[in-house]
N, C-alpha and C positions, 0 to 999 in steps of 0.2 A: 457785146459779150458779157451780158452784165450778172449772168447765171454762172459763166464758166471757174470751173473748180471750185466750188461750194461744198466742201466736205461735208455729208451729216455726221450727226451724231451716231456713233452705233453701239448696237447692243452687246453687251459682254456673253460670250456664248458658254452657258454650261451643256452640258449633258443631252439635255431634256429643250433646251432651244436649238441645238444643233438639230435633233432630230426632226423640229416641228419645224425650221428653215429648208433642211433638205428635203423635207415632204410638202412644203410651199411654192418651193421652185421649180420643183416638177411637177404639180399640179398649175400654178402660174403660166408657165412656158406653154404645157399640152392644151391646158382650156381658157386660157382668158385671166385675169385678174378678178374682174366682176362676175365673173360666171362660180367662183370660188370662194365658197365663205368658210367662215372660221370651226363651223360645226366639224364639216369635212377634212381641211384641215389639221383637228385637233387629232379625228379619229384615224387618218391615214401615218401618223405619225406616233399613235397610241399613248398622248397622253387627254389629262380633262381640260375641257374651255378653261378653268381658274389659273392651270399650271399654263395655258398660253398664253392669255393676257397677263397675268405675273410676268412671266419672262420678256414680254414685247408690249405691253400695253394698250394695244390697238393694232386691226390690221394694217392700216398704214405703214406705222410701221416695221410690221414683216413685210410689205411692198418696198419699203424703202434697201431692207438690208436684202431682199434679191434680186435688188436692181443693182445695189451699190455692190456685190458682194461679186453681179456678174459680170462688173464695169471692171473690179479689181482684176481678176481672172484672167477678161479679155484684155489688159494691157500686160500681164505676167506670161501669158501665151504670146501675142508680138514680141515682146522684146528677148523673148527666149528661140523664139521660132528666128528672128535676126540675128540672133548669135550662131546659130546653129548651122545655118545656109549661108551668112556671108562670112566669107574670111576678111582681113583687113585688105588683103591685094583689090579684094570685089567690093568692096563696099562702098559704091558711089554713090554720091545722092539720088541719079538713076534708078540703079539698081534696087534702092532701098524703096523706092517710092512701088516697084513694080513688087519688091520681097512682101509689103502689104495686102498688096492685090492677094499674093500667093496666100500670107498668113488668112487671111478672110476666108480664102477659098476651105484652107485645113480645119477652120475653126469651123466652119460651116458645117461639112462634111462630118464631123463629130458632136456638136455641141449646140447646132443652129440649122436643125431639121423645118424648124418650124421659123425661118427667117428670124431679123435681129429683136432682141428682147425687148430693145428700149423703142424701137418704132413701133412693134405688139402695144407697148405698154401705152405710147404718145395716144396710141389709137381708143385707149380709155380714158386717158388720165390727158386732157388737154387744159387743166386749170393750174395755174401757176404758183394759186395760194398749197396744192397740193406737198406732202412735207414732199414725193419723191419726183417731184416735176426738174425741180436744180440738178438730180441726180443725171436726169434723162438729157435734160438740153446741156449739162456739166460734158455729159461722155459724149455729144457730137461736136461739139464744140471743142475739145480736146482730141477730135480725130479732124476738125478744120486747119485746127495749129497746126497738128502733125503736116498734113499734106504741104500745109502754107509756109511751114519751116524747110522741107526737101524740097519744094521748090523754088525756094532764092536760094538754096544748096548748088542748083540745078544751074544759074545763071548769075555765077559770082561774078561775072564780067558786068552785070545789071544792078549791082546792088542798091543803086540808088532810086531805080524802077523800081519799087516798093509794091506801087499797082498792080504791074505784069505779073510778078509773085502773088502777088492777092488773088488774080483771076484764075492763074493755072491752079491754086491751091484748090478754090473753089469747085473749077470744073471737073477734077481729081477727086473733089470729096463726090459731087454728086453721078459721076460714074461708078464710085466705090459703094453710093449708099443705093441708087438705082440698082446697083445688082443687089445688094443685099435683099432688099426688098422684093424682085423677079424671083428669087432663090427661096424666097418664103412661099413664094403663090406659084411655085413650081411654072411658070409660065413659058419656059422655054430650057432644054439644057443648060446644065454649066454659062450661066448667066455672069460670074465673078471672073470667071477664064476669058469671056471676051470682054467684060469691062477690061481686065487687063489689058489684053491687045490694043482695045482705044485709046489707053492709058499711054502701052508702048509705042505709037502710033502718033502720038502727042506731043511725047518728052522728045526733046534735042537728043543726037543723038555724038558723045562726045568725039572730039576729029581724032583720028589713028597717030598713035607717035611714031614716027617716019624708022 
């Protein structure tokens, strides 16, 4: 884990960086990272090359703050999308582990036409010395914990099986990232809806109080 939560440094956003970030992002997402240079860039976002690089200093890192900016996002969408669906009566570790499958499914749906950003990106950017590589291996590795926390949630009778939670967490994460990935290459329907189900399919299922 030796990447995980490595915050960059990020850029103070005025006016004129907001706009050339939000015309990055959607030019990043739609064509590639490497298929997009700073020319295009500057001009879809209407200002000059000197007012880019001033603002961000390299494209790197405008890669870094649209990976990091859409790492933030997608844990502010989770954790809103879990308040919103589970009340405290529902909120098992169960539940919550399956509520992710769902938030994935919604965020997709909306925001990740083109499957997940940071596996797009893995798929240019596989050097480590890269500034936005910590970001990439940061945000799966912090959806590893995730699983790997609700799952010894799942089997507090276990808790000293530390393993058993390590492997469920795992097979959890790469159900969750297998769909994401079938969901980018359009390879089958609703690819996250039956990750789910293998998911549900998985977990213990808690005993009925009499």
């Amino acid at each position: 884990m030796g990447t995980a939560e490595q915050q960059p440094q990020r850029v103070t956003m005025t006016r004129a960086a907001r706009r050339i970030l939000e015309a990055a992002e959607r030019l990043f997402y739609e064509r590639g990272i490497h298929a997009v240079g700073v020319d295009l860039i500057a001009a879809e976002a209407g200002v000059t090359k000197k007012t880019l690089y001033d603002r961000f200093g390299s494209k790197e890192r405008i890669v870094v703050e649209y990976l990091a900016g859409r790492d933030e996002r997608w844990r502010a969408f989770l954790a809103q999308y879990l308040d919103d669906h589970l009340d405290a009566a529902h909120a098992t570790p169960r539940a919550r582990v399956l509520a992710v499958f769902d938030a994935s499914r919604a965020w997709s749906a909306e925001y990740g036409s083109k499957g997940c950003s940071m596996v797009n990106a893995h798929a240019e950017i596989s050097d480590p010395a890269h500034p936005a590589y910590p970001v990439i291996a940061g945000q799966k590795e912090w959806m590893l914990a995730l699983f790997t926390r609700l799952a010894r949630d799942i089997t507090p009778d276990h808790a000293d099986d530390a393993d058993e939670a390590d492997r469920m967490g795992r097979t959890l994460m790469l159900l969750h990232e297998g769909a994401l990935v079938a969901h980018g290459l359009n390879t089958f329907p609703d690819p996250i809806a039956h990750a789910r189900d293998q998911a549900a399919a998985l977990l213990p299922v808690p005993d009925k109080q009499p």
